[in-house]
N, CA, C and O atoms as a MOPAC input file, in Angstrom:
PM7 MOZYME 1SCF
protein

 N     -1.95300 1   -39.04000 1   -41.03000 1
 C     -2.19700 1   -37.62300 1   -40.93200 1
 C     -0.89300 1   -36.90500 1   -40.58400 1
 O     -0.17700 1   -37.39800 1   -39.71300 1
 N     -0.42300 1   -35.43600 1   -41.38700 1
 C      0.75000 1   -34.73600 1   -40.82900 1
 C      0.01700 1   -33.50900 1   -40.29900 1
 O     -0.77100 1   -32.79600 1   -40.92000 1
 N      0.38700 1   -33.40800 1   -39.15000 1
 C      0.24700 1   -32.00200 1   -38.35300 1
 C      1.82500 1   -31.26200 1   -38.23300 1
 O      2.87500 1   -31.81000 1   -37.89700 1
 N      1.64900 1   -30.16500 1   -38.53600 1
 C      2.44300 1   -28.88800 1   -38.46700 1
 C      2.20800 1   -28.01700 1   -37.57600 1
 O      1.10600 1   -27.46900 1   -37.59200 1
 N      2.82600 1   -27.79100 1   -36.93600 1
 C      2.72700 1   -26.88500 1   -36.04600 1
 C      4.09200 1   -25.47200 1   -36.44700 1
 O      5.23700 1   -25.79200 1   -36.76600 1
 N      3.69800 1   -24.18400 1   -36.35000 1
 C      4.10800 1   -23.43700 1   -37.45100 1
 C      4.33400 1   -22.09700 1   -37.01200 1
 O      3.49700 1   -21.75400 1   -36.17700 1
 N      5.19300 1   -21.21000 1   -37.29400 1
 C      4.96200 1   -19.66100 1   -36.80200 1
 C      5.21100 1   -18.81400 1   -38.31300 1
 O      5.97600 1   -18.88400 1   -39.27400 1
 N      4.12000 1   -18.02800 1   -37.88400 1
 C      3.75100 1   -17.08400 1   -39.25700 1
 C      3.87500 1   -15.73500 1   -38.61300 1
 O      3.31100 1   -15.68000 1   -37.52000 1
 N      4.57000 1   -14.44000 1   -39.07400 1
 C      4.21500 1   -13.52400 1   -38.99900 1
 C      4.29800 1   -12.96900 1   -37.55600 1
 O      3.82000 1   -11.86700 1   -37.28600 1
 N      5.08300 1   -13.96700 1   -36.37000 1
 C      5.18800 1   -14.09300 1   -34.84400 1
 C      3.62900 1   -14.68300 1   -34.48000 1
 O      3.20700 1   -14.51900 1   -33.33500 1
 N      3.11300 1   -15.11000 1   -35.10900 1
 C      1.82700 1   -16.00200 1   -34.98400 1
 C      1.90700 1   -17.48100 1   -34.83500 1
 O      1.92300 1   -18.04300 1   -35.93000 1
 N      1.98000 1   -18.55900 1   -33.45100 1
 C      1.73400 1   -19.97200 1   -33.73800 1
 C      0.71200 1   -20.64600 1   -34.46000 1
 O     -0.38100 1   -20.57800 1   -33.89900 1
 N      0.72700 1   -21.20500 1   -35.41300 1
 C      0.00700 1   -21.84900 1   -36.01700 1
 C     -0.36300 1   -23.19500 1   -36.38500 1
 O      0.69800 1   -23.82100 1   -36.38100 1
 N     -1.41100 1   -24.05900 1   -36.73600 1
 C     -1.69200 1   -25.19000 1   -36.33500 1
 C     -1.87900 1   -25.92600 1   -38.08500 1
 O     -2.75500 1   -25.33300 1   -38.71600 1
 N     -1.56200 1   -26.45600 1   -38.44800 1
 C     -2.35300 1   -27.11400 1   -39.97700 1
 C     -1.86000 1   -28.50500 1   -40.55800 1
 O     -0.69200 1   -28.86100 1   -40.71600 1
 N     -3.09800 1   -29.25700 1   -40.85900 1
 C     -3.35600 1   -30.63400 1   -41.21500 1
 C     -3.38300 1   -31.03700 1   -42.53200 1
 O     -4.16000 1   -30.53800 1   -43.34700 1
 N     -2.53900 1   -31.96300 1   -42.81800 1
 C     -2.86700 1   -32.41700 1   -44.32600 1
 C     -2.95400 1   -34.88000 1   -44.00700 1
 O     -2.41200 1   -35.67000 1   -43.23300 1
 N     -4.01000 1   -34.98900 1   -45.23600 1
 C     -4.09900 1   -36.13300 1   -44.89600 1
 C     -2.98400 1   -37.19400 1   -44.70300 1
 O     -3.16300 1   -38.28700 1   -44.16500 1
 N     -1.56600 1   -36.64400 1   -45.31400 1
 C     -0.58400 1   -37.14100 1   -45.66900 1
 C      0.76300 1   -36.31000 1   -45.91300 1
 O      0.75700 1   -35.13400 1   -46.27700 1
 N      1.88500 1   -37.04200 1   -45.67500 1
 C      3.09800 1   -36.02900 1   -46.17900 1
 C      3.00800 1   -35.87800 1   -47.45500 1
 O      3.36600 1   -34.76000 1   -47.82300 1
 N      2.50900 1   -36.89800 1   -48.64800 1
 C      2.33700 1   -36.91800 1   -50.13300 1
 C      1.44200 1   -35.19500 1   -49.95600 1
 O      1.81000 1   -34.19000 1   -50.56400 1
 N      0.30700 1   -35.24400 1   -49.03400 1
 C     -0.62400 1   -34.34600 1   -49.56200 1
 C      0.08900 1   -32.81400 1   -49.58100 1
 O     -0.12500 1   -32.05800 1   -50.52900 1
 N      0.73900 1   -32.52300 1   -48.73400 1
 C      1.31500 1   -31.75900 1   -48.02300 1
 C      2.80300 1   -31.17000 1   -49.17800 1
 O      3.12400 1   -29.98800 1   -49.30600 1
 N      3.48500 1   -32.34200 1   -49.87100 1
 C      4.43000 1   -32.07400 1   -50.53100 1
 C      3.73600 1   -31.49200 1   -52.10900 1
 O      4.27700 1   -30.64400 1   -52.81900 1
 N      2.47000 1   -32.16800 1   -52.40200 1
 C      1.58100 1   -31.59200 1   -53.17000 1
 C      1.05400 1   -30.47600 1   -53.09200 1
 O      0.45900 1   -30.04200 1   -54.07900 1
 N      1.12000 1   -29.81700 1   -52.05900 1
 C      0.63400 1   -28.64300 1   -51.85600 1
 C      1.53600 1   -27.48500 1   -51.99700 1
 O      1.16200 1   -26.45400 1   -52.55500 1
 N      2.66300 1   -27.62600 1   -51.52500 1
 C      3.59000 1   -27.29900 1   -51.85000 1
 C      4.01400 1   -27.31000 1   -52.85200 1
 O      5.18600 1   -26.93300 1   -52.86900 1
 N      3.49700 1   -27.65600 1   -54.04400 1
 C      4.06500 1   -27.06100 1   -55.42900 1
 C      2.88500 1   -26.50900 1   -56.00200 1
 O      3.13700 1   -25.85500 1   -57.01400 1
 N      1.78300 1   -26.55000 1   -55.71800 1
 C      0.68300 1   -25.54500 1   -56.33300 1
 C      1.76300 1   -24.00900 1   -56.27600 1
 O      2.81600 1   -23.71000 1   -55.71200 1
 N      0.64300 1   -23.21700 1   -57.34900 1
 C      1.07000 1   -21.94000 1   -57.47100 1
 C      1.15800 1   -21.06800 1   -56.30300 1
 O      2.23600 1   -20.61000 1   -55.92400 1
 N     -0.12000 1   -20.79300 1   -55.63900 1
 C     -0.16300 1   -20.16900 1   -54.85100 1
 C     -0.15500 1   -21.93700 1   -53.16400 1
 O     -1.21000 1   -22.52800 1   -52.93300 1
 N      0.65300 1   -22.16600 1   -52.69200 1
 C      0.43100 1   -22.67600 1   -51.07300 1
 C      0.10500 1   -22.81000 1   -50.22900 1
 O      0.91500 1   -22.07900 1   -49.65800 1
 N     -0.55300 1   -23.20900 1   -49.38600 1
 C     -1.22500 1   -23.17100 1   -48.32800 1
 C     -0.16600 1   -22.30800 1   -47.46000 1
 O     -0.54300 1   -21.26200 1   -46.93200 1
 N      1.26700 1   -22.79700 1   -47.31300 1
 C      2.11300 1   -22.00200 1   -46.76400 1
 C      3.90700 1   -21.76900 1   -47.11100 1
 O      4.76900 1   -22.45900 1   -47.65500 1
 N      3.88300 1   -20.87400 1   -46.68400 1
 C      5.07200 1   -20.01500 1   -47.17800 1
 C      6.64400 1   -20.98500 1   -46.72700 1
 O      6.92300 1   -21.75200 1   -45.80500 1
 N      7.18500 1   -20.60100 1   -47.59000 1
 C      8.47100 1   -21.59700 1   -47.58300 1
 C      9.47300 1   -21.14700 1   -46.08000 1
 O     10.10500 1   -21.88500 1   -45.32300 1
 N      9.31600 1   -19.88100 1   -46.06500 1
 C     10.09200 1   -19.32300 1   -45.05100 1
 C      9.45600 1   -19.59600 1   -43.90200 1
 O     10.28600 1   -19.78100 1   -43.01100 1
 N      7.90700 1   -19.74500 1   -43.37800 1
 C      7.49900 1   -20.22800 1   -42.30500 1
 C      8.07300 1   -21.02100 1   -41.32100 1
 O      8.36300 1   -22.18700 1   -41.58700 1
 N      8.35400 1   -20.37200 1   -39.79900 1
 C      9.30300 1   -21.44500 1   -38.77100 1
 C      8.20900 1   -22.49000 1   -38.24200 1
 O      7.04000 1   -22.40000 1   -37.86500 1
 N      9.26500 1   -23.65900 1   -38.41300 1
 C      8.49600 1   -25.23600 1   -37.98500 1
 C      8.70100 1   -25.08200 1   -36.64000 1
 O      9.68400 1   -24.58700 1   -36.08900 1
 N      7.70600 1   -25.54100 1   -36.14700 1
 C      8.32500 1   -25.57500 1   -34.33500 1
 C      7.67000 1   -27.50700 1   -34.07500 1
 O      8.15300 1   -28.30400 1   -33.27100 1
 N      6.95000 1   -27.67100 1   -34.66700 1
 C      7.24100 1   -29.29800 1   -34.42000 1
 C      5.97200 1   -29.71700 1   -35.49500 1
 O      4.98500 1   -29.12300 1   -35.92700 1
 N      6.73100 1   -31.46500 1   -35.73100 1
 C      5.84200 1   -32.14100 1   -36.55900 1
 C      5.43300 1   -33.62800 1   -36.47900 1
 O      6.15300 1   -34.62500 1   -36.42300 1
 N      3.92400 1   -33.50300 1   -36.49000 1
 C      3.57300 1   -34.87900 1   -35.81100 1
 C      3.15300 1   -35.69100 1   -37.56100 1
 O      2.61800 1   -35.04800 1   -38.46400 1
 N      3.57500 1   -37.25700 1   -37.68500 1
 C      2.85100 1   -37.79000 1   -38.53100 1
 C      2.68200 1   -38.84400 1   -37.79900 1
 O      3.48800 1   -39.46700 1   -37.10800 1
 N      0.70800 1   -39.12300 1   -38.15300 1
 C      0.04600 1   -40.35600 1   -37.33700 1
 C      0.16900 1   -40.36300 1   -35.91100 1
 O     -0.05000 1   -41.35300 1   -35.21200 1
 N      0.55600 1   -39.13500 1   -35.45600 1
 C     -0.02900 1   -38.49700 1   -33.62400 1
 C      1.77200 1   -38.90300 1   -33.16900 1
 O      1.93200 1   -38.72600 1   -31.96200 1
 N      2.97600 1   -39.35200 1   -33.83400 1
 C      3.51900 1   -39.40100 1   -33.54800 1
 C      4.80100 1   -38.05200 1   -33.63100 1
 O      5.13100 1   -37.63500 1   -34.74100 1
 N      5.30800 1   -37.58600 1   -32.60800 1
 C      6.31100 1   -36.14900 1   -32.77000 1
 C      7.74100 1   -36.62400 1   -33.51200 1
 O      8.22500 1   -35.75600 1   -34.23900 1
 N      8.44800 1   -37.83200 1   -33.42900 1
 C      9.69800 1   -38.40200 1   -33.86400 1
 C      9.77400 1   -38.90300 1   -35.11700 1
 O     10.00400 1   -40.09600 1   -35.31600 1
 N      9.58700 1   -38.02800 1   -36.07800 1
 C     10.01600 1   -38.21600 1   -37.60900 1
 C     11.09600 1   -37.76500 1   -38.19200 1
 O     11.20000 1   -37.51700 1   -39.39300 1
 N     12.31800 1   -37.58700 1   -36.98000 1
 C     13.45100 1   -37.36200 1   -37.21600 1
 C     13.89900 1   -35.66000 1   -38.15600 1
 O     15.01300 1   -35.47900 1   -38.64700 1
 N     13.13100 1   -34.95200 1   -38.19600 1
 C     13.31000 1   -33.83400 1   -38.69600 1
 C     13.72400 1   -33.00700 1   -38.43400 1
 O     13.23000 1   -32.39300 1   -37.48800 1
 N     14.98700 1   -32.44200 1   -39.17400 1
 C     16.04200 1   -31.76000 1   -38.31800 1
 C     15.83800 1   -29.82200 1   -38.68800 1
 O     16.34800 1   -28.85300 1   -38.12500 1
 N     15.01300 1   -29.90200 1   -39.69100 1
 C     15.49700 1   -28.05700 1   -40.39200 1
 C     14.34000 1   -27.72000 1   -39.81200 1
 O     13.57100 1   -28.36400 1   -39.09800 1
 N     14.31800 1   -26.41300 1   -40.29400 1
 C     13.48400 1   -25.12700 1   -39.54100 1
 C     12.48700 1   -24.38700 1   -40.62300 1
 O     11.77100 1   -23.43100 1   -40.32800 1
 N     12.53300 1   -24.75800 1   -41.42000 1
 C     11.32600 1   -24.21400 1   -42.70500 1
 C     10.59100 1   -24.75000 1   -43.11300 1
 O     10.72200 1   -25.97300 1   -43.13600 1
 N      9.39600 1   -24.13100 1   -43.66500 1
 C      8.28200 1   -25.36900 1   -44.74200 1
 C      9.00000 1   -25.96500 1   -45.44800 1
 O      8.93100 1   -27.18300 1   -45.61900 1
 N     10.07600 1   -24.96900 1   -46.15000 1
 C     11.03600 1   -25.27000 1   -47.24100 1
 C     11.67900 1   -26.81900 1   -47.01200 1
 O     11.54100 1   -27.92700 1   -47.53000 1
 N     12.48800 1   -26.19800 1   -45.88400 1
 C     12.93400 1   -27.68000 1   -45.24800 1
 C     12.21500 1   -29.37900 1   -45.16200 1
 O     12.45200 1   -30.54600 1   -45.47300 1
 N     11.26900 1   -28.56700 1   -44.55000 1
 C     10.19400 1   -29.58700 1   -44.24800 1
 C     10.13700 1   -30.52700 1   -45.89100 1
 O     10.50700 1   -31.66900 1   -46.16400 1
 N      9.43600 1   -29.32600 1   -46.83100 1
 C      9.18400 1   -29.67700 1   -48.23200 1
 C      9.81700 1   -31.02900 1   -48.65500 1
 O      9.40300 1   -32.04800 1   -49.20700 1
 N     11.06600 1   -30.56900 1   -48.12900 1
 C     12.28400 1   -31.33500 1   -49.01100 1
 C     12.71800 1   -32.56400 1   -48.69400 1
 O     13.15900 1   -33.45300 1   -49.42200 1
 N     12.44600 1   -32.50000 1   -46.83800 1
 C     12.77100 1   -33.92200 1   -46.00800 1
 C     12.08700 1   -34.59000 1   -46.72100 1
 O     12.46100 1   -35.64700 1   -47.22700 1
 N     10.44900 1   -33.83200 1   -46.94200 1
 C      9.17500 1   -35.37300 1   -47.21500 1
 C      9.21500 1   -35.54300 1   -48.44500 1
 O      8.46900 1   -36.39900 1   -48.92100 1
 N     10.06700 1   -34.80500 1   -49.28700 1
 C     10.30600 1   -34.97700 1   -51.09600 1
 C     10.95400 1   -35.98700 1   -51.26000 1
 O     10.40500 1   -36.87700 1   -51.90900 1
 N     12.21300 1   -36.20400 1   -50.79300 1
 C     13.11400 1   -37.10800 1   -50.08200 1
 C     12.89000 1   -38.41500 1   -50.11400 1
 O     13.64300 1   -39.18500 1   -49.51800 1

């Protein structure tokens, strides 16, 4: 499981995908679950916080788990 933890709009936000696959999949649909510019404030995969992730965007994010 990847949890995101997220700020939208000066809003913290919380959202789950079953997988980083699912998550990088989602991220190329047309419309996204979420916005590329969105700030990461931390990311757990499998309840763990240390997946070494260093950038600050979905974008970012996108790209580590494309990677």
């Amino acid at each position: 499981m990847l949890e995101i933890n997220y700020q939208a709009n000066g809003e913290k936000r919380t959202i789950s995908f079953k997988s980083p696959a699912d998550f990088v999949a989602d991220e190329q649909l047309e419309v996204p679950s979420l916005q590329d510019y969105y700030r990461v404030i931390a990311v757990k995969v499998a309840g763990s916080q240390d997946v070494n992730f260093k950038g600050t965007t979905i974008g970012d994010l996108y790209n580590y788990f494309l990677n």
